[in-house]
N, C-alpha and C positions, 0 to 999 in steps of 0.2 A: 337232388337234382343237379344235372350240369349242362354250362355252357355247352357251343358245341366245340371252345378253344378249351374246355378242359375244366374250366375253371367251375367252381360252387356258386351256383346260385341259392340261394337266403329268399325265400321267397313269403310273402303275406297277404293274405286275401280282406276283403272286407263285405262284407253285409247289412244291409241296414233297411227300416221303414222309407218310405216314399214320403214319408211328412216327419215333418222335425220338429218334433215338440220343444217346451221348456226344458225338460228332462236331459236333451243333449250336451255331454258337456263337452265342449270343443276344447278348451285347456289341455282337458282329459289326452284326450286326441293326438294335439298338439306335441305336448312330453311324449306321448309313446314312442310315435313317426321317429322324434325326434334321438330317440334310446334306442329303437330297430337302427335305425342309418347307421347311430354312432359304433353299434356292436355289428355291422356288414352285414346287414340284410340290406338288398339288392336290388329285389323287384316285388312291385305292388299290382296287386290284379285286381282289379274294377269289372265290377258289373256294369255298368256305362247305364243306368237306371238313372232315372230322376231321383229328386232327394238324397239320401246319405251318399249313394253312388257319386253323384255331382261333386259335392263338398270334397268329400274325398281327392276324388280324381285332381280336380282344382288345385287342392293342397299338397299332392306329389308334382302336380304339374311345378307351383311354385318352388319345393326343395328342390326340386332338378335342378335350378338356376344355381342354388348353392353347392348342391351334389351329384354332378352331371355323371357320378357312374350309375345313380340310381335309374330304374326303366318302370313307366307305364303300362301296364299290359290293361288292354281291355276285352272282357269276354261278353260277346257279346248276343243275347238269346236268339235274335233273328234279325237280319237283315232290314227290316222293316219297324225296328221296336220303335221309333218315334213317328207311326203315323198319323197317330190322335193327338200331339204334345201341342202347345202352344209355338208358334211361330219366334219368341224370344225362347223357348226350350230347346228349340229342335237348334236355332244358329250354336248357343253355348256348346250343346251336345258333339256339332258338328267342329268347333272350336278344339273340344276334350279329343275329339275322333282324330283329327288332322295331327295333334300333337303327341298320340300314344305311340309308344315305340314298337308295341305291338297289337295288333287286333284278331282276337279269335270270331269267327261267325259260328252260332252253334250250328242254324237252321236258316235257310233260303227265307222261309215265312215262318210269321206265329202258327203253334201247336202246341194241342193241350201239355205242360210238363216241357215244354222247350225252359222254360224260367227256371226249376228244379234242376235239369240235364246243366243250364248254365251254372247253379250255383254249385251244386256238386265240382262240379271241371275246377273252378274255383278254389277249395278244398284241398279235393287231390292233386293242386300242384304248391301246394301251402304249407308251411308249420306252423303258423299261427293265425289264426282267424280274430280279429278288430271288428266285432259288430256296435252295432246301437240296437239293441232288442228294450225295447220297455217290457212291459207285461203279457203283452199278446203272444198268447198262445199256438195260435192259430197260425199264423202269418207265415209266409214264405221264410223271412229274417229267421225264425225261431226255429223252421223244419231244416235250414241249413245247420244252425248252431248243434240243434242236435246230429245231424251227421258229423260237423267236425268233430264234437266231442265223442260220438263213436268209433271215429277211425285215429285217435287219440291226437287231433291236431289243438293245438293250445288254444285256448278263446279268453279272450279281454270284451268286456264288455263297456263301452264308452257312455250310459245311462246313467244320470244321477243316481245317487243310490243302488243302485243295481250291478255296480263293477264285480265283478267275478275272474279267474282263470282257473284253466284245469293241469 
């Protein structure tokens, strides 16, 4: 992928649960971000979701300050995704929103599979995907990782015990 001045974008998605277990290991986390920046990857693209989304976005927001060429990209499923959140949810969110360099809207409103249609977008503008999946199966987090890993984009998994890549 590129700029539109020409130049490569380096780009890294992330995904993750909406509750953050023990099992998180932010260290983990920490060193990667820190290994992407230093070998010129670019841009981080956020699901702007509560939970791992949050933490995340927060902590590119912070290396910015040290690596002001890096960029926030937020994708985000519908226009609308914090209208149940708590009232201190929704100010950070809008906090993370005011500060991303960039903002995708998937969908006007919620729709069944707008979350899926976001996490995919995510993906395909990625080479390496940074989840927190613990065990679940089921989960959104888990049906992403498995498309990255089908469309052969790298996946690091920040779960204790559970670190992987492909």
């Amino acid at each position: 992928m590129r700029a539109t001045d020409g130049t490569e974008i380096k780009a890294v998605c992330f995904t993750g649960h909406r509750v953050i277990g023990a099992d998180f290991d932010e260290a983990m986390l920490d060193e990667y971000l820190l290994k992407l920046v230093g070998v010129g990857y670019n841009t981080f693209i956020c699901g702007g979701a509560l939970g791992y989304d949050t933490v995340v976005a927060e902590k590119i927001l912070e290396l910015r300050s040290f690596f002001p060429s890096i960029r926030l990209h937020l994708y985000i499923p519908c226009r609308d995704q914090d209208r149940r959140w708590s009232a201190a949810d929704r100010k950070r969110y809008k906090r993370i929103l005011d500060s991303a360099d960039h903002v995708e809207v998937i969908a006007e409103s919620y729709y069944d599979g707008c979350m899926r249609d976001r996490n995919y977008r995510m993906v395909d503008n990625a080479r390496i995907c940074i989840c927190y999946l613990n065990n679940e199966t089921k989960s959104g987090t888990a049906q992403t990782v498995r498309y990255a890993k089908k469309n052969g984009v790298a996946v690091i998994n920040v779960a204790k015990g559970r670190p992987y890549s492909n």
